[in-house]
PDB file of N, CA, C and O in Angstrom:
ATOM      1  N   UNK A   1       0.838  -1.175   0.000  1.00  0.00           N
ATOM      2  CA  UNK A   1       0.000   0.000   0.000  1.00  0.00           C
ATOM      3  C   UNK A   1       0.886   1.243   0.000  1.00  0.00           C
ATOM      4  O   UNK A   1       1.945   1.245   0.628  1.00  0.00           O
ATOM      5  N   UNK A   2       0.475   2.271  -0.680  1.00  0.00           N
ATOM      6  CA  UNK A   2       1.286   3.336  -1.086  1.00  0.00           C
ATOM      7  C   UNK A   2       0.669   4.605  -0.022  1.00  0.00           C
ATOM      8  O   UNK A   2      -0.471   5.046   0.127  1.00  0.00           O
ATOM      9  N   UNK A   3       1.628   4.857   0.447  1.00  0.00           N
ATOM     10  CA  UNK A   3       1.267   6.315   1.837  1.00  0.00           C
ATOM     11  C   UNK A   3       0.602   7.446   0.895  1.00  0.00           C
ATOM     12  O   UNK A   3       0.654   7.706  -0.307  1.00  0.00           O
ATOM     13  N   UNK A   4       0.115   7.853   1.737  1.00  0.00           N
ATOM     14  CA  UNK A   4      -0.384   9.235   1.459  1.00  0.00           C
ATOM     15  C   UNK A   4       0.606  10.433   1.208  1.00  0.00           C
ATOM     16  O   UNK A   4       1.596  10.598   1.920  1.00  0.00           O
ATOM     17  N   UNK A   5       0.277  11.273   0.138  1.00  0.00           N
ATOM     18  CA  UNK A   5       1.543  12.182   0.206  1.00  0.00           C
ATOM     19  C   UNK A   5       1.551  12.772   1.433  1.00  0.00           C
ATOM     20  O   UNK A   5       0.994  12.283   2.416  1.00  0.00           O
ATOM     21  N   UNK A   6       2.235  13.937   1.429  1.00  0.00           N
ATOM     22  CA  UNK A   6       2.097  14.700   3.043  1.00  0.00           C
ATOM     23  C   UNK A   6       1.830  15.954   2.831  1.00  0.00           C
ATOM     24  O   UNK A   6       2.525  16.583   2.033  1.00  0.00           O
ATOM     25  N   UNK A   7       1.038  16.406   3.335  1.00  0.00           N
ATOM     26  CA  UNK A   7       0.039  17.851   2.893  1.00  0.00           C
ATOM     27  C   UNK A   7       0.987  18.816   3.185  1.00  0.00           C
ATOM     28  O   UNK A   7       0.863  19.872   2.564  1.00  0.00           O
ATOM     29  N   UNK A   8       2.073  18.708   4.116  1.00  0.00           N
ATOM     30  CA  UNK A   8       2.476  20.174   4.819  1.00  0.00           C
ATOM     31  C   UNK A   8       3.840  20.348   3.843  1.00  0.00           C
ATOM     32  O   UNK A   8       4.688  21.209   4.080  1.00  0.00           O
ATOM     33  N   UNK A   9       3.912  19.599   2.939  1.00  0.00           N
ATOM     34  CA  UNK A   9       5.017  20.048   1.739  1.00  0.00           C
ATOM     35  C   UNK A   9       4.334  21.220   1.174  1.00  0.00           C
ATOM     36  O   UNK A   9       5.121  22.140   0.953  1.00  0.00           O
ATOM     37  N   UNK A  10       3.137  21.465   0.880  1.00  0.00           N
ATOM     38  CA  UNK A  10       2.820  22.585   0.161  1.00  0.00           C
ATOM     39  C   UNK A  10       2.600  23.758   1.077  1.00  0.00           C
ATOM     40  O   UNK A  10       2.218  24.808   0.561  1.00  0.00           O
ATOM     41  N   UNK A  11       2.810  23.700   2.461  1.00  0.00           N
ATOM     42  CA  UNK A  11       2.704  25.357   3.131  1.00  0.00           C
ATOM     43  C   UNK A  11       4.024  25.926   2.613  1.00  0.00           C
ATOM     44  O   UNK A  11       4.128  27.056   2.135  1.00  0.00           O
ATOM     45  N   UNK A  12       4.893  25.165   2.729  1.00  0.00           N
ATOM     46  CA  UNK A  12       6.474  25.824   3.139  1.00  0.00           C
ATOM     47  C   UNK A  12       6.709  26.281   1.124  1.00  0.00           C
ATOM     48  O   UNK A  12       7.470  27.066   0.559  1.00  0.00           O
ATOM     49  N   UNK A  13       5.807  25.481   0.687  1.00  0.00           N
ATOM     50  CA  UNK A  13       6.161  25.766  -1.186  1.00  0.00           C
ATOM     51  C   UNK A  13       5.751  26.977  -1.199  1.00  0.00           C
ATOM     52  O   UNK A  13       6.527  27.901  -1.444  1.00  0.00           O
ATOM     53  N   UNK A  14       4.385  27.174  -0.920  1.00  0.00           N
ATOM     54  CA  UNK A  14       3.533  28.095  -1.207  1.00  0.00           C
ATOM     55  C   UNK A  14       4.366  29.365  -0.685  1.00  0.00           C
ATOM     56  O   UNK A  14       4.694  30.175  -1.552  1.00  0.00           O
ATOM     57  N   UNK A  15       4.736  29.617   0.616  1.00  0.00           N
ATOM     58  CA  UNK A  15       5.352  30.701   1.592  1.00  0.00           C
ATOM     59  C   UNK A  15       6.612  31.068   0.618  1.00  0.00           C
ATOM     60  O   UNK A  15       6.918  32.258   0.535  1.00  0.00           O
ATOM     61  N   UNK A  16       7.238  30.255  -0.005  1.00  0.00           N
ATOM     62  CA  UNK A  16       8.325  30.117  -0.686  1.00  0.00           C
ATOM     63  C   UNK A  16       8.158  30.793  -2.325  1.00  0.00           C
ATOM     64  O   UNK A  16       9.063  31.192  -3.058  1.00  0.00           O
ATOM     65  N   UNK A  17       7.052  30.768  -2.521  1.00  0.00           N
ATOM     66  CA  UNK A  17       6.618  31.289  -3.495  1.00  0.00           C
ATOM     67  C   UNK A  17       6.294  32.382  -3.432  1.00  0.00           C
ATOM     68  O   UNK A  17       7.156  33.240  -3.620  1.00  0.00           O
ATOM     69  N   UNK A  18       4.963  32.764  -3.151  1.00  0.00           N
ATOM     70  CA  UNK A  18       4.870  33.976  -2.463  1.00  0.00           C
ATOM     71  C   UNK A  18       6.015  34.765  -1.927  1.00  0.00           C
ATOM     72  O   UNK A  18       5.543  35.846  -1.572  1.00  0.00           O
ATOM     73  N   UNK A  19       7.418  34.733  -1.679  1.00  0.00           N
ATOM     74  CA  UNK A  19       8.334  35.156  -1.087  1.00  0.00           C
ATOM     75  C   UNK A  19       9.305  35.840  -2.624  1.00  0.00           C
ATOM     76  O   UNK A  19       9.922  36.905  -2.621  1.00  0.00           O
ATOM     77  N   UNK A  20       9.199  34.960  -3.708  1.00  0.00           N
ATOM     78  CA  UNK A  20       9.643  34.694  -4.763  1.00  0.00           C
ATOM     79  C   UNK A  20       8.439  35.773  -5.547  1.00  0.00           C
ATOM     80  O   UNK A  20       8.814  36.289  -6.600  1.00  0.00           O
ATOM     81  N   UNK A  21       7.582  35.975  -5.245  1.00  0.00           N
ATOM     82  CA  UNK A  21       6.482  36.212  -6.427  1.00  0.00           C
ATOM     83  C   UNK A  21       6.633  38.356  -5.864  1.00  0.00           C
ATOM     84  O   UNK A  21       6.253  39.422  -6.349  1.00  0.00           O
ATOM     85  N   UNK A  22       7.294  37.974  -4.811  1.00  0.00           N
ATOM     86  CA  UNK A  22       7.115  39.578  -3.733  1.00  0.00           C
ATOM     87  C   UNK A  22       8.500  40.076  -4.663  1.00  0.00           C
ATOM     88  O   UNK A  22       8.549  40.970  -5.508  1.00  0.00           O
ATOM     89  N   UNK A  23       9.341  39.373  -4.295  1.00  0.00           N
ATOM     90  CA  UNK A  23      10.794  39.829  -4.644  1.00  0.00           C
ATOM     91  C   UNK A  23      11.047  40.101  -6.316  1.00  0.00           C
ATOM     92  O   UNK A  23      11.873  40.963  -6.617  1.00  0.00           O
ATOM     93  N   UNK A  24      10.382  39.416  -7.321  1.00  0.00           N
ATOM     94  CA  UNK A  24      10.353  39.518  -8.399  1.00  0.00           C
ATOM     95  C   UNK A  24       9.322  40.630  -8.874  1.00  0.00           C
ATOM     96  O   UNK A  24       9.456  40.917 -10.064  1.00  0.00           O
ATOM     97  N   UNK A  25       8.530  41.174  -8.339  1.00  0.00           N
ATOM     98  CA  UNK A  25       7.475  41.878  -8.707  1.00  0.00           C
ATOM     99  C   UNK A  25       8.334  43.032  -8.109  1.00  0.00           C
ATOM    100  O   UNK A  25       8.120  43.927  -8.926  1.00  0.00           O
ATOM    101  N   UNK A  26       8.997  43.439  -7.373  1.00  0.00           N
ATOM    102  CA  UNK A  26      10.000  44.705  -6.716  1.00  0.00           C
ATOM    103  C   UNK A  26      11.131  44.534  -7.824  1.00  0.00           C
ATOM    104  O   UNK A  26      11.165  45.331  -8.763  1.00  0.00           O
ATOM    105  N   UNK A  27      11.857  43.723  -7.743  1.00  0.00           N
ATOM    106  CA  UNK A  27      13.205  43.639  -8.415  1.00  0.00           C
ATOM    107  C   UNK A  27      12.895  44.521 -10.190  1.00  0.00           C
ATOM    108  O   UNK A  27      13.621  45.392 -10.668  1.00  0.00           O
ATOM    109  N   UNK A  28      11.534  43.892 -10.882  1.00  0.00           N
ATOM    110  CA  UNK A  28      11.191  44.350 -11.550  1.00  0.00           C
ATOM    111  C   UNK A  28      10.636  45.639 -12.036  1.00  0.00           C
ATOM    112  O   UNK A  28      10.703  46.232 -13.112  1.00  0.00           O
ATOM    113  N   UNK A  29       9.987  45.914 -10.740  1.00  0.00           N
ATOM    114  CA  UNK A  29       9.260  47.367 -10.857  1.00  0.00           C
ATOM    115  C   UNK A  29      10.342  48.538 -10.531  1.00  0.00           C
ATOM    116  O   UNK A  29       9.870  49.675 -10.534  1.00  0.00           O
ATOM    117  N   UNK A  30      11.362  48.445 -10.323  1.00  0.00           N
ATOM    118  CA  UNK A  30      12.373  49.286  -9.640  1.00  0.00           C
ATOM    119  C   UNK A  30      12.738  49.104 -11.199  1.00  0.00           C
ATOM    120  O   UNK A  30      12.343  49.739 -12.176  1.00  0.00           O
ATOM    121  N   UNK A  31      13.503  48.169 -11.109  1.00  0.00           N
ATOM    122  CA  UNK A  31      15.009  48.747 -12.538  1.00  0.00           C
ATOM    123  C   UNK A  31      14.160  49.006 -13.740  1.00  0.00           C
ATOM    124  O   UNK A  31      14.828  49.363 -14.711  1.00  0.00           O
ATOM    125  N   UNK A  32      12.178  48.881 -14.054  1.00  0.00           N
ATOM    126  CA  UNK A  32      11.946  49.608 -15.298  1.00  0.00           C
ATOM    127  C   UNK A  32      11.285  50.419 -14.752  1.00  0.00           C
ATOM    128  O   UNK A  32      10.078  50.298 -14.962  1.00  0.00           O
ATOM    129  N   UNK A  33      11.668  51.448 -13.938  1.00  0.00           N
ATOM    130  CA  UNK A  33      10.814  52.494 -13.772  1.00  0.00           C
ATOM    131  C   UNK A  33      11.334  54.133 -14.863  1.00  0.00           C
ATOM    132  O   UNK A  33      12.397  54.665 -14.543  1.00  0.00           O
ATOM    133  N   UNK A  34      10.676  54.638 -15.815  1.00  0.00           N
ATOM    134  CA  UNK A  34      11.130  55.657 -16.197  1.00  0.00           C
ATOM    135  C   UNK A  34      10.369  56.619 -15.786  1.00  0.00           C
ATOM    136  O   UNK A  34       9.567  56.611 -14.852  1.00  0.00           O
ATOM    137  N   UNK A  35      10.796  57.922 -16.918  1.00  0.00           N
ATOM    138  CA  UNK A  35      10.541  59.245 -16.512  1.00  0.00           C
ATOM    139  C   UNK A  35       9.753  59.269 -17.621  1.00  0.00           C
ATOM    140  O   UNK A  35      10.115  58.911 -18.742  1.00  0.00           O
ATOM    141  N   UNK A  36       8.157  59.888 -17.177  1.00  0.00           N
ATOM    142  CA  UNK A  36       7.580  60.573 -18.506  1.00  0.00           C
ATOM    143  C   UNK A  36       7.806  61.211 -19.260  1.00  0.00           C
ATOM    144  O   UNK A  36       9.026  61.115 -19.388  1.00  0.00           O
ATOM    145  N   UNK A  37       7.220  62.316 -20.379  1.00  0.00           N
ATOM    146  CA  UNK A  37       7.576  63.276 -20.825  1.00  0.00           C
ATOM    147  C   UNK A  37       7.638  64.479 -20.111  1.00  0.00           C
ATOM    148  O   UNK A  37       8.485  65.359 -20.259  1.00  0.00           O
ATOM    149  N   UNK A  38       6.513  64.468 -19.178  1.00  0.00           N
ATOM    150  CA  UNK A  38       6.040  65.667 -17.727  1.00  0.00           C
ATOM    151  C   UNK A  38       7.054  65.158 -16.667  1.00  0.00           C
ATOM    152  O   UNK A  38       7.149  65.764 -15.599  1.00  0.00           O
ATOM    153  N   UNK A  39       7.705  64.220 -16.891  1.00  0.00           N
ATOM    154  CA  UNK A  39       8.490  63.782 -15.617  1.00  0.00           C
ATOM    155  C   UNK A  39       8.141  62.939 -14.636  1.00  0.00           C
ATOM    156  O   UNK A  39       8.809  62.681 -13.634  1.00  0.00           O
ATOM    157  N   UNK A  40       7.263  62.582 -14.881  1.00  0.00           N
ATOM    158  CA  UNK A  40       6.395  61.837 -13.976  1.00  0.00           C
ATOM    159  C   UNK A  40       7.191  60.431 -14.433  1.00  0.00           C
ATOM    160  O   UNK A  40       7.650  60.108 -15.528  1.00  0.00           O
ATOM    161  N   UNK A  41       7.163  59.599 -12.910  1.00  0.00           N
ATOM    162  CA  UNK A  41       7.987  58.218 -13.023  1.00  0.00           C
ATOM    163  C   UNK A  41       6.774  57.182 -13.263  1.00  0.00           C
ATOM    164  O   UNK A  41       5.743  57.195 -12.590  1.00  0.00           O
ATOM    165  N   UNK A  42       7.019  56.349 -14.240  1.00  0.00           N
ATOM    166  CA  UNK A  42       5.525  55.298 -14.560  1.00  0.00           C
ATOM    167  C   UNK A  42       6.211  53.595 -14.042  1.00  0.00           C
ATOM    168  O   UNK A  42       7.199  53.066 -14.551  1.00  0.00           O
ATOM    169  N   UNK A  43       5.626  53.196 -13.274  1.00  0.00           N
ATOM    170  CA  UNK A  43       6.036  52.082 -13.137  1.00  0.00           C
ATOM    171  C   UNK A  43       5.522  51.000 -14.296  1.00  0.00           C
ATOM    172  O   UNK A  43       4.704  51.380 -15.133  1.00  0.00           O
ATOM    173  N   UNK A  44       6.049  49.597 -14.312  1.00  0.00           N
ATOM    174  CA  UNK A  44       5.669  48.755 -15.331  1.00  0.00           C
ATOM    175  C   UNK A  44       4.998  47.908 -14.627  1.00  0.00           C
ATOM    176  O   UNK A  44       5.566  46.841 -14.399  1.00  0.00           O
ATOM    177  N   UNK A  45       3.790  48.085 -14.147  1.00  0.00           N
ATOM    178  CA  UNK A  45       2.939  47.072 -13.496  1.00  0.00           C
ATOM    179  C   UNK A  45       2.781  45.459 -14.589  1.00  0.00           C
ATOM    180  O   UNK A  45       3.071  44.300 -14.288  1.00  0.00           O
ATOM    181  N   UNK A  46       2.338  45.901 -15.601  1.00  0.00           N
ATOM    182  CA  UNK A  46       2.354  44.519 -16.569  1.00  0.00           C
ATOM    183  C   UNK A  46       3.439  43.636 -16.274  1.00  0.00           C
ATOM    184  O   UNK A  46       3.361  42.497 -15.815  1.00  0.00           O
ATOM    185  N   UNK A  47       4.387  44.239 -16.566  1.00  0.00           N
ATOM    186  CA  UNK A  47       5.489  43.045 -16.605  1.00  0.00           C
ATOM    187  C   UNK A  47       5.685  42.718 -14.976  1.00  0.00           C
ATOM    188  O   UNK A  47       5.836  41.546 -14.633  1.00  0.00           O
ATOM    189  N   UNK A  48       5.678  43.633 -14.131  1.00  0.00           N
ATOM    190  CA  UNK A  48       6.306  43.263 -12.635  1.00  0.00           C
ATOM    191  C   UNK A  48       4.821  42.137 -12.467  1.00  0.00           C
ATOM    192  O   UNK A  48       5.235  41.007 -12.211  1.00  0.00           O
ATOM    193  N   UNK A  49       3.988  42.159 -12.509  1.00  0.00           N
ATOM    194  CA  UNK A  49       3.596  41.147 -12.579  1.00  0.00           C
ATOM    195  C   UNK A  49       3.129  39.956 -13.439  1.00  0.00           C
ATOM    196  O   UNK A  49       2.221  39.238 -13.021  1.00  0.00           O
ATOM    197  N   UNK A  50       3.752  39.710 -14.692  1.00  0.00           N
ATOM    198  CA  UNK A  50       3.965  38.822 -15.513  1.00  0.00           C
ATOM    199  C   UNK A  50       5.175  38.226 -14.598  1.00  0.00           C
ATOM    200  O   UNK A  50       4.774  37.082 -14.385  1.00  0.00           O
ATOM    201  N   UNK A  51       6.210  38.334 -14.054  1.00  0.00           N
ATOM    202  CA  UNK A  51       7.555  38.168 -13.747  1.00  0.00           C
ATOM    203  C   UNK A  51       6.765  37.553 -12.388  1.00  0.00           C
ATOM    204  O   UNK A  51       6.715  36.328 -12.276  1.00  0.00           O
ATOM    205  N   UNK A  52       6.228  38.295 -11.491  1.00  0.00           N
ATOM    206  CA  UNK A  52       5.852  37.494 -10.564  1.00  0.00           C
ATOM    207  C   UNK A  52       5.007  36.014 -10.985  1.00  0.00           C
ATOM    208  O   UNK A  52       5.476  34.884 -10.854  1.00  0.00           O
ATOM    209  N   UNK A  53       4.145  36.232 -11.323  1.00  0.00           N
ATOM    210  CA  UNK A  53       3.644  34.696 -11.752  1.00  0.00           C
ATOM    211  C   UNK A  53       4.607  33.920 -11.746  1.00  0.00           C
ATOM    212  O   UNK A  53       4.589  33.063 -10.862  1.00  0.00           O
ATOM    213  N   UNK A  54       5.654  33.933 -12.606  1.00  0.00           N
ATOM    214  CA  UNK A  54       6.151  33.109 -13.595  1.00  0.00           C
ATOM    215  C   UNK A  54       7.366  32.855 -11.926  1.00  0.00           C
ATOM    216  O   UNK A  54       7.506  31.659 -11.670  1.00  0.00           O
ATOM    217  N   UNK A  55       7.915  33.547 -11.216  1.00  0.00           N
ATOM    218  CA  UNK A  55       8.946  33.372 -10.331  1.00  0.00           C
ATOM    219  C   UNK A  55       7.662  32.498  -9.144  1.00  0.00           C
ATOM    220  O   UNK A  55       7.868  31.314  -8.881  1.00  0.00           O
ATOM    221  N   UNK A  56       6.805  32.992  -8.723  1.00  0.00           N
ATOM    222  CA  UNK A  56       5.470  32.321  -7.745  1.00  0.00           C
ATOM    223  C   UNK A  56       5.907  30.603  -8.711  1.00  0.00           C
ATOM    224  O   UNK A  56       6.736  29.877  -8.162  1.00  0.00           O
ATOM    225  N   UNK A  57       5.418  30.234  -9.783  1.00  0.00           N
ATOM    226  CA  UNK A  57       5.130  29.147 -10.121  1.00  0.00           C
ATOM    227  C   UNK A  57       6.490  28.608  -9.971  1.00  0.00           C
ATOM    228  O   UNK A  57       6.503  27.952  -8.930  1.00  0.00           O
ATOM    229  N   UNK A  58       7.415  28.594 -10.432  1.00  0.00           N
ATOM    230  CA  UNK A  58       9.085  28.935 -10.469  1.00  0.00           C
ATOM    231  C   UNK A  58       9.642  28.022  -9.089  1.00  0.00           C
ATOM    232  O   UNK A  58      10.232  26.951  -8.950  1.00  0.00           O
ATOM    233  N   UNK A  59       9.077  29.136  -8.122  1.00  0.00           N
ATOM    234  CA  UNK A  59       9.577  28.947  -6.848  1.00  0.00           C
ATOM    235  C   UNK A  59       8.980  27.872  -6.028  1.00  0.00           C
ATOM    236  O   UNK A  59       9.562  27.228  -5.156  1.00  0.00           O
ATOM    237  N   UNK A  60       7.710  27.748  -6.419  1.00  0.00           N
ATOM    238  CA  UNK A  60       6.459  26.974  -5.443  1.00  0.00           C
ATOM    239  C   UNK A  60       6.772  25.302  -6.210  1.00  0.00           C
ATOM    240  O   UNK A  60       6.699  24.346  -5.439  1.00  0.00           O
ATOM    241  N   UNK A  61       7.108  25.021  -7.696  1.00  0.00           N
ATOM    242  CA  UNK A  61       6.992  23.635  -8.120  1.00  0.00           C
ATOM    243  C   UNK A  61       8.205  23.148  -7.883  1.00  0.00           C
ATOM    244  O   UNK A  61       8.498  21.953  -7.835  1.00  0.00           O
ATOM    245  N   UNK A  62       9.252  24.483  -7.664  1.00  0.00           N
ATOM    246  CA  UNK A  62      10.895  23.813  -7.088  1.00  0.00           C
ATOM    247  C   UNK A  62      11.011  22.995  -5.843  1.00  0.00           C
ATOM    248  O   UNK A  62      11.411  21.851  -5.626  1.00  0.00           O
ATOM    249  N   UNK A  63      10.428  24.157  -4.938  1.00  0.00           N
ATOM    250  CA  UNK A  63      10.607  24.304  -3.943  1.00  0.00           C
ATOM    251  C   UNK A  63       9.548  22.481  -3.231  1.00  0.00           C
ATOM    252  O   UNK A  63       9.797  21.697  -2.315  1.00  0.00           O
ATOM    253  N   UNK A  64       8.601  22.543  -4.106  1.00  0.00           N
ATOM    254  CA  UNK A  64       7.675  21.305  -3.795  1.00  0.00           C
ATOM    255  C   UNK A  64       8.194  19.895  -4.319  1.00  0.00           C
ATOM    256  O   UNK A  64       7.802  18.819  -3.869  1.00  0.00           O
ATOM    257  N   UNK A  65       9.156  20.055  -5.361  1.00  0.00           N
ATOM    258  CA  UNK A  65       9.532  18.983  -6.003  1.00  0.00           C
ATOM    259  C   UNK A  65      11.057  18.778  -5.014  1.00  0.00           C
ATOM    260  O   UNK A  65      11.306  17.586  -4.835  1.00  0.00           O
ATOM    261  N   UNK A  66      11.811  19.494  -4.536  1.00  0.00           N
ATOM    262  CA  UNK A  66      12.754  19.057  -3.774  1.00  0.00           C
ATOM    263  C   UNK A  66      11.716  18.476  -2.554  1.00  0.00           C
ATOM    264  O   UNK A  66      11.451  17.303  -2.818  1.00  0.00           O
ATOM    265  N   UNK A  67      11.170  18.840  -1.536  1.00  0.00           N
ATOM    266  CA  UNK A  67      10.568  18.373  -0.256  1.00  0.00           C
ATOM    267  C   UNK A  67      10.227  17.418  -0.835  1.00  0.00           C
ATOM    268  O   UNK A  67      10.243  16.477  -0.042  1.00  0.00           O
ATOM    269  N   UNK A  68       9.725  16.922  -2.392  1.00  0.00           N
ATOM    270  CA  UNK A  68       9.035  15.478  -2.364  1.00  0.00           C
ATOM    271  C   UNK A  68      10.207  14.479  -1.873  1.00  0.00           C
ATOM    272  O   UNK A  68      10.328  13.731  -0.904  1.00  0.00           O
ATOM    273  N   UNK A  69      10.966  14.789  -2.920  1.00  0.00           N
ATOM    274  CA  UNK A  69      12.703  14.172  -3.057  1.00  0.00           C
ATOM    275  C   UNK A  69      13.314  13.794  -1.648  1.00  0.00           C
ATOM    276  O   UNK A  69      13.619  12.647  -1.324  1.00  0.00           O
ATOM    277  N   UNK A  70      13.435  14.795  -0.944  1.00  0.00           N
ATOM    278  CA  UNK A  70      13.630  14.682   0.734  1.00  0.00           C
ATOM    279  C   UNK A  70      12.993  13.734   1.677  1.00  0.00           C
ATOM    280  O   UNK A  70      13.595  12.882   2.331  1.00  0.00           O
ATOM    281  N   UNK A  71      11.582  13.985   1.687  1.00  0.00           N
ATOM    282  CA  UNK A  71      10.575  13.264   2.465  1.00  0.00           C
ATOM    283  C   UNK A  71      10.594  11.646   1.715  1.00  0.00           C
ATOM    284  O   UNK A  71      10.253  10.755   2.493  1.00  0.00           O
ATOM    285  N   UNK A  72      10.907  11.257   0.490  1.00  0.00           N
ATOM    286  CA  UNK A  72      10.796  10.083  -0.526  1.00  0.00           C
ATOM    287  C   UNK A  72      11.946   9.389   0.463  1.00  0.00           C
ATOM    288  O   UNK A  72      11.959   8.276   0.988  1.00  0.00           O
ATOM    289  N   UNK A  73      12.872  10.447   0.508  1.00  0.00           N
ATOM    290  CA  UNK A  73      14.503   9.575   1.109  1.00  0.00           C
ATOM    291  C   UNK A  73      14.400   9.370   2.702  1.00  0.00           C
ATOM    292  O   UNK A  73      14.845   8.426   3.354  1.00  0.00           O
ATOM    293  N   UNK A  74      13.912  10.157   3.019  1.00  0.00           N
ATOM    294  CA  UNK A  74      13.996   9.644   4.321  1.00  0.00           C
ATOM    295  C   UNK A  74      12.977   8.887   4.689  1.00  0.00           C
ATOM    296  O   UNK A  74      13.082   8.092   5.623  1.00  0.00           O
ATOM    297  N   UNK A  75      11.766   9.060   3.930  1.00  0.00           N
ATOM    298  CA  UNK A  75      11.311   7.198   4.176  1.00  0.00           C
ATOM    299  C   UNK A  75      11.685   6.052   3.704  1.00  0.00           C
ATOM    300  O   UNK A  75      11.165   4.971   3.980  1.00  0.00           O
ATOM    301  N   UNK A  76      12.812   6.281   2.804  1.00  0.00           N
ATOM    302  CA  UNK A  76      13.894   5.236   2.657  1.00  0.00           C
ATOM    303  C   UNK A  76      14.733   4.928   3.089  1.00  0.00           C
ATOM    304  O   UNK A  76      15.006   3.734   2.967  1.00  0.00           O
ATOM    305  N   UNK A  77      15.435   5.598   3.674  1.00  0.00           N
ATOM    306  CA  UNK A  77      16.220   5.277   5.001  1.00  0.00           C
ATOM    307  C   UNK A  77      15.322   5.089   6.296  1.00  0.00           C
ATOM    308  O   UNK A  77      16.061   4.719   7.209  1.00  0.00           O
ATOM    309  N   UNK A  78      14.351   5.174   6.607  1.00  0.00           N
ATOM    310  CA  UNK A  78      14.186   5.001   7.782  1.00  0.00           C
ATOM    311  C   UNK A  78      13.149   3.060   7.651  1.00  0.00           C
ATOM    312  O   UNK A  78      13.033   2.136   8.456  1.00  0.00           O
ATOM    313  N   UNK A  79      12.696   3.257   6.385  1.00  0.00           N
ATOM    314  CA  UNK A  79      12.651   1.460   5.974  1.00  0.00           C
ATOM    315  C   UNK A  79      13.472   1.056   6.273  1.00  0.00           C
ATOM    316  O   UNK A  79      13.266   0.216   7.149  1.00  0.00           O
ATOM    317  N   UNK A  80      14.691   1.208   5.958  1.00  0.00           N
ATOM    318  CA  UNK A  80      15.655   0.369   5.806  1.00  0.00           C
ATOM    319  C   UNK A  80      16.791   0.269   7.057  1.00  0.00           C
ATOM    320  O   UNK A  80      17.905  -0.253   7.014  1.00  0.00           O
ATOM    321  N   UNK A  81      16.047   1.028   8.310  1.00  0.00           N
ATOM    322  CA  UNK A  81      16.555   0.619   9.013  1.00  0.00           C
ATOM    323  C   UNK A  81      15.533  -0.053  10.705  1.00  0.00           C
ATOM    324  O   UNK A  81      16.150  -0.583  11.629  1.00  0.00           O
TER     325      UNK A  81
END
């Protein structure tokens, strides 16, 4: 019989993402910020959040696919002993 996955791999993904989705949506909105023609500074909302998505998904299927990897091994070592 095959275990149940383990639910609490996806808080620490998710937090991890979200952490990733914050930092990419800043990192982005800062270095394209210009100057209007009036001078006025326009941020690039589109892309700072195109970039977040893509770093959120990025970060959250990494971050979930290592803990599988981890939690897989140490119920293999702990079978096996």
């Amino acid at each position: 019989m095959r275990p149940l996955p383990n639910p609490w791999i996806a808080v620490p993904s998710v937090l991890m993402g979200l952490l990733a989705a914050g930092l990419g949506w800043v990192v982005t909105d800062v270095s394209c910020r210009q100057p209007d023609v009036n001078g006025v500074i326009t941020p690039c909302n589109g892309w700072a959040a195109l970039i977040a998505v893509v770093c959120f998904l990025a970060a959250t299927i990494g971050v979930a696919l290592l803990l599988v990897l981890v939690y897989r091994s140490l119920g293999e070592w702990r079978a096996r002993q």
